[in-house]
GUVEXRO-799476 format. One record per residue (C-alpha): residue number from 1; residue in three letters; z, y, x. Coordinates in steps of 0.05 Angstrom, whole numbers, plus 5000, padded with zeros to 4 digits. Layout:
<rs>
+-----+------+------+------+------+
! seq ! type !    w !    v !    u !
+-----+------+------+------+------+
! NUM !  ala !    Z !    Y !    X !
...
+-----+------+------+------+------+
</rs>
This chain:
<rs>
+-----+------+------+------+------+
! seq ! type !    w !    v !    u !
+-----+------+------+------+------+
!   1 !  unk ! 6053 ! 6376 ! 3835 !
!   2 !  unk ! 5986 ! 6367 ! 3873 !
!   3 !  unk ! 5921 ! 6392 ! 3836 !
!   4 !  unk ! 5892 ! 6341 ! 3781 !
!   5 !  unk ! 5829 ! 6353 ! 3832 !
!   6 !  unk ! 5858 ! 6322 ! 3890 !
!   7 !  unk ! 5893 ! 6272 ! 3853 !
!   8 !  unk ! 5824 ! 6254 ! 3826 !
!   9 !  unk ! 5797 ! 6239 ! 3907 !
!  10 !  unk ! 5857 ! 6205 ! 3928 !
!  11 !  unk ! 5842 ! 6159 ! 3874 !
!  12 !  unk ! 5768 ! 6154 ! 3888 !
!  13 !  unk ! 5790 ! 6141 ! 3965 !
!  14 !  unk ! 5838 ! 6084 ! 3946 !
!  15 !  unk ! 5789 ! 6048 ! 3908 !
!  16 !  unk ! 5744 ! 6049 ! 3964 !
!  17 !  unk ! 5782 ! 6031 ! 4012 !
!  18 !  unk ! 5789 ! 5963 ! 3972 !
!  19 !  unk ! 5721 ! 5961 ! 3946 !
!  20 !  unk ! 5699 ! 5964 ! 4033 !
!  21 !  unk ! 5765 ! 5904 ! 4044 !
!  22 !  unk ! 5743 ! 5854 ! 3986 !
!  23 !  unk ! 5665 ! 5862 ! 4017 !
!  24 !  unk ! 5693 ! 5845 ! 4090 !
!  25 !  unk ! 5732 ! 5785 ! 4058 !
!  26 !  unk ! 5670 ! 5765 ! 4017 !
!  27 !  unk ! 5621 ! 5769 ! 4079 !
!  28 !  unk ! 5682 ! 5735 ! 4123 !
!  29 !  unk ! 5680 ! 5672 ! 4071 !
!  30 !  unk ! 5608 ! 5655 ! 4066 !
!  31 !  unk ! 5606 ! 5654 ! 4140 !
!  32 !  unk ! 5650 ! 5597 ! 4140 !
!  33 !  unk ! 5616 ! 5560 ! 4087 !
!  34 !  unk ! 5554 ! 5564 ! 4117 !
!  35 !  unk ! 5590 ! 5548 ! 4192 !
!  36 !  unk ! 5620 ! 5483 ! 4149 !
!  37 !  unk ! 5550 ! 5472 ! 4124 !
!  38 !  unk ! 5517 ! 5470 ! 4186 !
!  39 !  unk ! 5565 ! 5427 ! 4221 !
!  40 !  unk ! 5563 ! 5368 ! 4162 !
!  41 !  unk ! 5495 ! 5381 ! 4166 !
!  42 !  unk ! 5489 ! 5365 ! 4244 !
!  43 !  unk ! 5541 ! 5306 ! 4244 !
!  44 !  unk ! 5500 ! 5280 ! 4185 !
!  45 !  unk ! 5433 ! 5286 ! 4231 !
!  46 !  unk ! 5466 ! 5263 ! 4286 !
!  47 !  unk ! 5491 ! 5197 ! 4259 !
!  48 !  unk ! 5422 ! 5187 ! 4224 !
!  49 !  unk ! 5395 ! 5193 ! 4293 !
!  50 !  unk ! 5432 ! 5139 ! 4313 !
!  51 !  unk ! 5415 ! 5079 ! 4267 !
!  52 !  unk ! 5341 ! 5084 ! 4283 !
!  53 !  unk ! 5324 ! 5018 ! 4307 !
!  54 !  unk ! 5267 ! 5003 ! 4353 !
!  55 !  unk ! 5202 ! 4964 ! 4325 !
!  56 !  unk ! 5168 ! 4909 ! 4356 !
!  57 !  unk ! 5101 ! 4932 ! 4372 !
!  58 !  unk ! 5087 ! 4884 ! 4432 !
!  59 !  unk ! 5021 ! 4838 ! 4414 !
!  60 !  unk ! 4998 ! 4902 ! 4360 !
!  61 !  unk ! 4931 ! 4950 ! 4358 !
!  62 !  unk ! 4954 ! 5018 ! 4395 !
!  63 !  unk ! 4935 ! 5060 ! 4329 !
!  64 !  unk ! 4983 ! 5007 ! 4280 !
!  65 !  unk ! 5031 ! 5020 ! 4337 !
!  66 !  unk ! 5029 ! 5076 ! 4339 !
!  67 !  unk ! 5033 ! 5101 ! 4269 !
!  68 !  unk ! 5095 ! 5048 ! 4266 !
!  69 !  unk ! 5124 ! 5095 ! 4317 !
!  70 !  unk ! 5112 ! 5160 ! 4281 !
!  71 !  unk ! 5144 ! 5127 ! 4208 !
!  72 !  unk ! 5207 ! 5114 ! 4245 !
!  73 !  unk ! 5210 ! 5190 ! 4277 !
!  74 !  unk ! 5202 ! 5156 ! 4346 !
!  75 !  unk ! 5154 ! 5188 ! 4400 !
!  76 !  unk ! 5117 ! 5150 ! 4452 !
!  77 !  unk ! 5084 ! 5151 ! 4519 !
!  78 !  unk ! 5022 ! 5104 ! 4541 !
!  79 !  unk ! 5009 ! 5075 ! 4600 !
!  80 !  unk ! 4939 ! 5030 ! 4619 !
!  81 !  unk ! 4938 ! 4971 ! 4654 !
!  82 !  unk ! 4885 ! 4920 ! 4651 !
!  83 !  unk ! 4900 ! 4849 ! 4628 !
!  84 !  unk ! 4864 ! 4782 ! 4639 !
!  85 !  unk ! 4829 ! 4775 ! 4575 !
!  86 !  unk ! 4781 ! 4812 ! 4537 !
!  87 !  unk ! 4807 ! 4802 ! 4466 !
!  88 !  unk ! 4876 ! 4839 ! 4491 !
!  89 !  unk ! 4840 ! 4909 ! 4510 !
!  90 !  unk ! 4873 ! 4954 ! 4466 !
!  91 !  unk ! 4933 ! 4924 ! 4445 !
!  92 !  unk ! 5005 ! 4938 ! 4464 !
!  93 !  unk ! 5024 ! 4893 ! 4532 !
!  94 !  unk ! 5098 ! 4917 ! 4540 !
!  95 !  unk ! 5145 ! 4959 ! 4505 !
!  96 !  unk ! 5209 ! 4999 ! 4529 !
!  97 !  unk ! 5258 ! 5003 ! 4505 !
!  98 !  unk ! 5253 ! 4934 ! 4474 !
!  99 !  unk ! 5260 ! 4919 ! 4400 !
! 100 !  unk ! 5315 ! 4912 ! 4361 !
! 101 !  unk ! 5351 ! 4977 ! 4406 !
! 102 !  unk ! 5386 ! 5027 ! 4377 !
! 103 !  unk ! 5357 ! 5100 ! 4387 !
! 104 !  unk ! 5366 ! 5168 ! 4361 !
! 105 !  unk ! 5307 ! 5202 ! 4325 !
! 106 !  unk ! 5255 ! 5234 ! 4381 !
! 107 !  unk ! 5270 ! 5182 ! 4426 !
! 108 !  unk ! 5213 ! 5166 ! 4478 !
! 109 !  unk ! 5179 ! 5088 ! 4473 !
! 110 !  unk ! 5136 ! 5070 ! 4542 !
! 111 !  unk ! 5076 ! 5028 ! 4520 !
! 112 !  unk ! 5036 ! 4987 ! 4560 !
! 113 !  unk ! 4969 ! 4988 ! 4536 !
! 114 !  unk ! 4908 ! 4933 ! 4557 !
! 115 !  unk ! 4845 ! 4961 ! 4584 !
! 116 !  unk ! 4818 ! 4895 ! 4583 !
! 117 !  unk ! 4786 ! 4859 ! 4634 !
! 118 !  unk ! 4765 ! 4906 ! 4695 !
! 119 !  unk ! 4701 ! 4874 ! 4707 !
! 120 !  unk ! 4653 ! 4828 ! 4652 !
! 121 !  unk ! 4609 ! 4804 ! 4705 !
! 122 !  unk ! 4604 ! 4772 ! 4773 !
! 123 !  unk ! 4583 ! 4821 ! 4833 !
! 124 !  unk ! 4524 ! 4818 ! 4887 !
! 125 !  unk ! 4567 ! 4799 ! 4947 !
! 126 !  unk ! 4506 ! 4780 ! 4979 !
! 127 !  unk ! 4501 ! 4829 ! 5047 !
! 128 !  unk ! 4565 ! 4852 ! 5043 !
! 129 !  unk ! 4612 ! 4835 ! 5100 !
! 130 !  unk ! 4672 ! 4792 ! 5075 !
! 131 !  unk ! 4719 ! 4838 ! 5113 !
! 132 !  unk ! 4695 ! 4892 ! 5060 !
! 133 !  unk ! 4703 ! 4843 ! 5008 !
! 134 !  unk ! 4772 ! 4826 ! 5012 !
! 135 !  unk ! 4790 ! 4893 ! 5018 !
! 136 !  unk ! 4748 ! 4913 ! 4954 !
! 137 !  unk ! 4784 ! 4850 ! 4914 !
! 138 !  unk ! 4857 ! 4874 ! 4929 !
! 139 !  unk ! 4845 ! 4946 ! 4920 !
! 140 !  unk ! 4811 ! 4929 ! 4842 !
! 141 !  unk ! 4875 ! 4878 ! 4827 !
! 142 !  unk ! 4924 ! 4911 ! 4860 !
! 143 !  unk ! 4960 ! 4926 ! 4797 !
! 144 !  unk ! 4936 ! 4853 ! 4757 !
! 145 !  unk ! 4990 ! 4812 ! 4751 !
! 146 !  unk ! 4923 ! 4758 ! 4764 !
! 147 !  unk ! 4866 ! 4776 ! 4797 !
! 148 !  unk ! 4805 ! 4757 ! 4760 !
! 149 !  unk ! 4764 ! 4745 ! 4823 !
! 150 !  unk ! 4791 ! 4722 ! 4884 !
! 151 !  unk ! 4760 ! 4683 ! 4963 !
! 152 !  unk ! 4759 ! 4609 ! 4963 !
! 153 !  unk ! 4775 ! 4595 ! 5038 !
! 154 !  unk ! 4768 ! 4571 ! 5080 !
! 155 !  unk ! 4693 ! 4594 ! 5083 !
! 156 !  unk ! 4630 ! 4558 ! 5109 !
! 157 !  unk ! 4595 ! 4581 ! 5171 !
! 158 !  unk ! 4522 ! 4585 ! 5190 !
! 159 !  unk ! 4488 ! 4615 ! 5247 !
! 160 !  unk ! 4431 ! 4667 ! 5225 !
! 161 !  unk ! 4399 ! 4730 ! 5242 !
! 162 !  unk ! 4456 ! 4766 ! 5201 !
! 163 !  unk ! 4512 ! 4801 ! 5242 !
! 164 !  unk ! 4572 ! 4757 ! 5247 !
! 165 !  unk ! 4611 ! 4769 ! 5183 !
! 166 !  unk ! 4553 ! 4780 ! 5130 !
! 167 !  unk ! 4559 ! 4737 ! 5069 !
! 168 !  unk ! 4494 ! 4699 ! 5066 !
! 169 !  unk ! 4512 ! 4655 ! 5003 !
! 170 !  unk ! 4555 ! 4661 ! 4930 !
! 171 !  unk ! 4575 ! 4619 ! 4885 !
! 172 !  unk ! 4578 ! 4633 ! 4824 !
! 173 !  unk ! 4521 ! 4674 ! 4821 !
! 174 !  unk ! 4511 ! 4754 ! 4819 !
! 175 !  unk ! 4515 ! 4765 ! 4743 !
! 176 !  unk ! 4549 ! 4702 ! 4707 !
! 177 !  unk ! 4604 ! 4721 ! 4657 !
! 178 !  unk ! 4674 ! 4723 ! 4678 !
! 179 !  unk ! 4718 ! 4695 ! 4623 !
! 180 !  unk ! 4779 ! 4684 ! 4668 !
! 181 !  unk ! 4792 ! 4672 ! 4737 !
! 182 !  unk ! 4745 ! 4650 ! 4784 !
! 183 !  unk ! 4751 ! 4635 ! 4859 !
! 184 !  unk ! 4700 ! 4655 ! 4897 !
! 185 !  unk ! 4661 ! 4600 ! 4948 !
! 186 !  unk ! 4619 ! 4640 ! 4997 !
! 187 !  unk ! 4571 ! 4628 ! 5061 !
! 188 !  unk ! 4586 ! 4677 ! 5121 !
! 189 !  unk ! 4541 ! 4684 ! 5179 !
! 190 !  unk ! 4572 ! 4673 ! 5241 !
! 191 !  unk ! 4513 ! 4715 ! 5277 !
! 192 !  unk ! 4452 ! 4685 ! 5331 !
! 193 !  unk ! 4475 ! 4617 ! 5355 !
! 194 !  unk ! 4445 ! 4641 ! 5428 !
! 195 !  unk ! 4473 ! 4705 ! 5431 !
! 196 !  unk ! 4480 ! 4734 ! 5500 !
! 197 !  unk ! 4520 ! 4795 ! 5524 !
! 198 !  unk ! 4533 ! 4823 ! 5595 !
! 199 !  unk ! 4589 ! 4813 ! 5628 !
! 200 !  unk ! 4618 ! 4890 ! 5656 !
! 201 !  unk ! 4648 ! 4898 ! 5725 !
! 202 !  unk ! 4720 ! 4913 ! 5723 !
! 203 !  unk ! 4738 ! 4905 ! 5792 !
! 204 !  unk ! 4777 ! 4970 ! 5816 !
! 205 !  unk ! 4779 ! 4994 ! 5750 !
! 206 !  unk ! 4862 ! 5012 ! 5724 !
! 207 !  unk ! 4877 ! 4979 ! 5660 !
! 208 !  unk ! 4865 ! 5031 ! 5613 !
! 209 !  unk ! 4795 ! 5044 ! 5644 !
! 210 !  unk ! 4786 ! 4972 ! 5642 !
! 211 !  unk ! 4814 ! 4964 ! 5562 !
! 212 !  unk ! 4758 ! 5019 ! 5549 !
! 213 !  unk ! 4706 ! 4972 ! 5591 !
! 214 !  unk ! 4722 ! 4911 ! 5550 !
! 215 !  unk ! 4721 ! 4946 ! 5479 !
! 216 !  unk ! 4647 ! 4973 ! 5490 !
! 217 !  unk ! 4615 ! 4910 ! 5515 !
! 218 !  unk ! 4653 ! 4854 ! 5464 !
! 219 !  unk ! 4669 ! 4804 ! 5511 !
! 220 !  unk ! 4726 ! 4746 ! 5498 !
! 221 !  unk ! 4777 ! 4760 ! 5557 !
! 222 !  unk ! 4847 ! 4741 ! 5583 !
! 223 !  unk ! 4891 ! 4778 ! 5634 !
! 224 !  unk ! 4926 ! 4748 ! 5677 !
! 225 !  unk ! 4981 ! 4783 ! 5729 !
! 226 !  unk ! 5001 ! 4771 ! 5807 !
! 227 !  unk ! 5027 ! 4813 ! 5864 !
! 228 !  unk ! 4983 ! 4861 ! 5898 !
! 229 !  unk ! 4960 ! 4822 ! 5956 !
! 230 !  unk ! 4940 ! 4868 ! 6024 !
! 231 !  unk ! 4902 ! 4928 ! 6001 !
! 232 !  unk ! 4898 ! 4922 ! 5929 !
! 233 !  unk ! 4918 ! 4976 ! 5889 !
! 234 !  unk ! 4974 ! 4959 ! 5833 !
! 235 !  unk ! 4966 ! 4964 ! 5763 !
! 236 !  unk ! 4887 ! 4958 ! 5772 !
! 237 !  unk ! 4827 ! 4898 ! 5756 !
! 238 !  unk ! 4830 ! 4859 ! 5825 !
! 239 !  unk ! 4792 ! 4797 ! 5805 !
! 240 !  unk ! 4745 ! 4774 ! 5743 !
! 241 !  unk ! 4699 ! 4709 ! 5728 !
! 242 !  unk ! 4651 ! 4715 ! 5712 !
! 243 !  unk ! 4634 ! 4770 ! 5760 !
! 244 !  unk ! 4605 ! 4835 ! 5732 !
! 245 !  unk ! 4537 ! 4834 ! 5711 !
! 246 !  unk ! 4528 ! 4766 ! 5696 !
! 247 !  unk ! 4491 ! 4750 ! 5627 !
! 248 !  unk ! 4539 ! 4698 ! 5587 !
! 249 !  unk ! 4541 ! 4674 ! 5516 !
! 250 !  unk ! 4586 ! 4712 ! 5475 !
! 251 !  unk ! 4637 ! 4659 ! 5465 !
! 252 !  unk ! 4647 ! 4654 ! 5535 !
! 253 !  unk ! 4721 ! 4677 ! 5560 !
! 254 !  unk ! 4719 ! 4726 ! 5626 !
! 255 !  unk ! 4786 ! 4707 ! 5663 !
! 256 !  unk ! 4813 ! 4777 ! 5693 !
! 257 !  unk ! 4877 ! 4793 ! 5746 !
! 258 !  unk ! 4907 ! 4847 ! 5747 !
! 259 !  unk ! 4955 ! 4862 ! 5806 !
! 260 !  unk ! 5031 ! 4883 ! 5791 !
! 261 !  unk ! 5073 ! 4923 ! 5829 !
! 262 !  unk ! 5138 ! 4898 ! 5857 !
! 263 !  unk ! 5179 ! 4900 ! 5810 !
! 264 !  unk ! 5170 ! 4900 ! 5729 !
! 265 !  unk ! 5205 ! 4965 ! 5733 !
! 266 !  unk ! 5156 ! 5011 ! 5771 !
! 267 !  unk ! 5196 ! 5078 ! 5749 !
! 268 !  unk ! 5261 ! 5101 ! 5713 !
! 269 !  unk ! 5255 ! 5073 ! 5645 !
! 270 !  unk ! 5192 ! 5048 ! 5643 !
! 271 !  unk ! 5166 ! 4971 ! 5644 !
! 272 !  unk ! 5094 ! 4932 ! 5666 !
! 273 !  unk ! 5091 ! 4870 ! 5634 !
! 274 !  unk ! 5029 ! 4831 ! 5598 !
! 275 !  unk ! 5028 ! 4829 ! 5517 !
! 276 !  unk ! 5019 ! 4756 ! 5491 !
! 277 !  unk ! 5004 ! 4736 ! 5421 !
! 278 !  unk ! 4981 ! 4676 ! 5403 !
! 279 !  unk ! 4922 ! 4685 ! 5354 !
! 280 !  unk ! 4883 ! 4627 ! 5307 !
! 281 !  unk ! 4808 ! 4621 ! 5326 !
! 282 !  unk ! 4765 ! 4643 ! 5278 !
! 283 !  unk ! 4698 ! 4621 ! 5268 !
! 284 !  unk ! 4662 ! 4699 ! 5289 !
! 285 !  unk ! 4695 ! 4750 ! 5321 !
! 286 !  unk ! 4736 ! 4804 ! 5284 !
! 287 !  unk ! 4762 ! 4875 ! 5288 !
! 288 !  unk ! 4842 ! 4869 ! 5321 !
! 289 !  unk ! 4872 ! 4926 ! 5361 !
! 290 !  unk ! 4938 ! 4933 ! 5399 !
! 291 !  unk ! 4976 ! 4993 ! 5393 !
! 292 !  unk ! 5037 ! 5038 ! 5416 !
! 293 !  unk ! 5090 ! 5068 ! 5391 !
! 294 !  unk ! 5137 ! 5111 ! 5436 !
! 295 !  unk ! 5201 ! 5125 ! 5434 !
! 296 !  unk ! 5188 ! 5196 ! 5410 !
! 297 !  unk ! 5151 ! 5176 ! 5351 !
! 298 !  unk ! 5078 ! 5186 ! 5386 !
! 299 !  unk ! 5031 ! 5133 ! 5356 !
! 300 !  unk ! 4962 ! 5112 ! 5397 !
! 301 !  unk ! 4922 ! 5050 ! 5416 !
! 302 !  unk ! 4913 ! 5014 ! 5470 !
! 303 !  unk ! 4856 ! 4974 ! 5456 !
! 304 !  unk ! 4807 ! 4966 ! 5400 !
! 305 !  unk ! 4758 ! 4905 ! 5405 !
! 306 !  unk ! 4719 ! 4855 ! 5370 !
! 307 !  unk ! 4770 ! 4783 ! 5382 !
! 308 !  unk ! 4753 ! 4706 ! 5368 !
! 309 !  unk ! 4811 ! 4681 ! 5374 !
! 310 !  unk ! 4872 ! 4649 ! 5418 !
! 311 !  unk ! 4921 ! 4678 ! 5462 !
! 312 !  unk ! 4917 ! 4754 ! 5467 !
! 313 !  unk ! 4937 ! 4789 ! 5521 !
! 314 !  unk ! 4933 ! 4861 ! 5547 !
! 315 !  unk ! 4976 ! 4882 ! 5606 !
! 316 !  unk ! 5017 ! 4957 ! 5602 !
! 317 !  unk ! 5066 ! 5008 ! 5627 !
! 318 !  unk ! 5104 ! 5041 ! 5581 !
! 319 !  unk ! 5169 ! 5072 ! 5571 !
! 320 !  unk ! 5231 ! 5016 ! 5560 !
! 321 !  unk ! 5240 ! 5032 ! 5481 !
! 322 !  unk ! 5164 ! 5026 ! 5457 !
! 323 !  unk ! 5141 ! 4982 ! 5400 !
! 324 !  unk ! 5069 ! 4952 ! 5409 !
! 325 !  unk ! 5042 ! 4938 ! 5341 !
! 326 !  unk ! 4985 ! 4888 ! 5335 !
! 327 !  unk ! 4931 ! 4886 ! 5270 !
! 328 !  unk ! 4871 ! 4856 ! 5249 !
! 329 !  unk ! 4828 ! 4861 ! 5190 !
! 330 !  unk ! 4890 ! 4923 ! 5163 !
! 331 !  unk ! 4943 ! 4876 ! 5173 !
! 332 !  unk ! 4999 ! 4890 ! 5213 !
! 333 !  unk ! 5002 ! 4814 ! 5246 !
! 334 !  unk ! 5058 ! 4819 ! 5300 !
! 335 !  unk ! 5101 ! 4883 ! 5326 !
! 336 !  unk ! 5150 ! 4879 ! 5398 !
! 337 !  unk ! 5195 ! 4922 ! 5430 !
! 338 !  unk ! 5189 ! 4930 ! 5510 !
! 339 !  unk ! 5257 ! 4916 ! 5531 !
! 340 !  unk ! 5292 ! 4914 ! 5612 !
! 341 !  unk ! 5264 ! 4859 ! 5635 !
! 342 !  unk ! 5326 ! 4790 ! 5652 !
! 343 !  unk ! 5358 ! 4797 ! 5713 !
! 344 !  unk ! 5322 ! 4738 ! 5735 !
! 345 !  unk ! 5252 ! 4779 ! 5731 !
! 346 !  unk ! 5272 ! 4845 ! 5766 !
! 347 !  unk ! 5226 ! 4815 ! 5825 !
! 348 !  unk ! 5158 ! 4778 ! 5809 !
! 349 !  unk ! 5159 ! 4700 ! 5828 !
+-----+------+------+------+------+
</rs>
């Protein structure tokens, strides 16, 4: 028989041993019943989150919108645009997603919100060219789905003092109330009725030395090709009339030649050829400018001038490939690619 001591532990040991397996069970249990909680508790969310349905708050203040938002656990995100009427500045212009949609709790609303008309008054055009005028009213409505202000064309024409260009006259006046749209009627200068410029000699000069000629002195010109005759050098100014020095009015057109070589194709790959566009005549001259693009991606002009109007036309030698991109007032207005010339135009007639 063992001692009544040790009997005693082993006793003590056994009931232990249970005490420690009833705890493990115990601690085992209310981890699942809390695991089951939690997981009714997130299905429960979840398909709360669901039947949240979207307000309309097109039409409302931003703060009742937004506090409509908040009661239905919905979070938002503003975006300003200005609107054609001043009684709309701050109220809600567009909504997204639109009401009546189903969304989950937290889910983000874009609002639209009206800043109202941009401007309350009419400018001072007055001195301004129109050029920067039209630039200034599509850059402020760029993003109106109506601009407020916009040109009445076509415009009238006076001659005056004024470079060509200046406004001279507005109507309606600097400072009267814009309510809505208004059109803009406006009197531009078309410079000095008797305005006289010299005429530059180009004779001898190679085109790009002429194109650099013409820009500086603003004269109206047309190029014209034919074959080198005798002497004269290809791809330069052989003839011009007026001649060079001669004092003309400015709306007078100098006729210039410039000789070809042989053959369109002058190297491997590379075309002469005259650049025609067709242009409308405008009442003063304005800023156009012709340039190239190569085939490797480089990007310069050829020629940068002041231009009333009609046919343009600027002879060049570029690489078969090229695009030549022609703008005026920022406006891309007609883009070509140099190609090989027909069959029938390997030789000049």
């Amino acid at each position: 028989m063992l001692p009544e001591r040790t009997t005693e532990r082993i006793n003590k040991e056994g009931k232990g041993s249970h005490q420690v397996q009833r705890f493990v069970f115990m601690a085992m249990g209310i981890m699942v019943f809390v695991g089951i909680i939690a997981v009714a508790v997130f299905f429960i969310a979840l398909q709360g989150e669901e039947q949240i349905m979207v307000p309309e708050v097109r039409g409302k203040d931003l703060i009742a919108a937004l506090l409509e938002l908040q009661e239905k656990e919905l979070n938002s995100r503003i975006q300003l645009r200005p609107s054609q009427s001043i009684a709309e500045k701050g109220l809600i212009l567009e909504q997204d997603p639109p009401p009546g949609t189903i969304v989950r709790a937290g889910r983000l609303i874009q609002l639209v919100v009206s800043q109202g008309m941009l401007i309350n008054t009419v400018e001072n055009y007055i001195g301004r060219t129109i050029d920067e005028v039209r630039l200034d009213l599509q850059t402020l409505f760029a993003s109106a789905p109506q601009a407020l202000l916009s040109l009445k064309e076509p415009f009238m024409y006076e001659y005056s003092t004024d470079s060509p260009g200046i406004i001279l006259q507005q109507s309606p006046k600097p400072g009267t109330p814009v309510s809505g749209p208004i059109a803009l009627e406006l009197v531009v200068s078309r410079g000095p009725e008797d305005t006289m410029i010299r005429v530059p000699d180009l004779i001898g000069l190679s085109i790009s030395d002429a194109l650099e000629q013409i820009s500086q002195s603003g004269i109206n010109f047309e190029f014209s090709l034919r074959q080198a005759r005798g002497a004269e050098i290809p791809e330069t100014v052989v003839s011009q009339n007026p001649p060079g020095q001669s004092r003309i009015p400015g709306t007078t057109r100098v006729a210039i030649t410039v000789a070809s070589p042989p053959t369109p194709i002058v190297e491997k790959d590379e075309v002469f050829a005259l650049f025609r566009y067709p242009m409308p005549r405008n009442p003063y001259p304005l800023t156009v400018w012709l340039e190239v693009q190569l085939p490797s991606g480089e990007r310069y002009r050829l020629i940068t001038v002041e231009y009333p109007g009609g046919e343009f036309t600027v002879p060049y030698r570029l690489p078969i490939g090229s695009t030549l991109i022609l703008s005026m007032l920022n406006r891309e207005l007609y883009r070509e690619t140099v190609k090989v010339p027909p069959l029938d135009e390997l030789y000049w007639n």
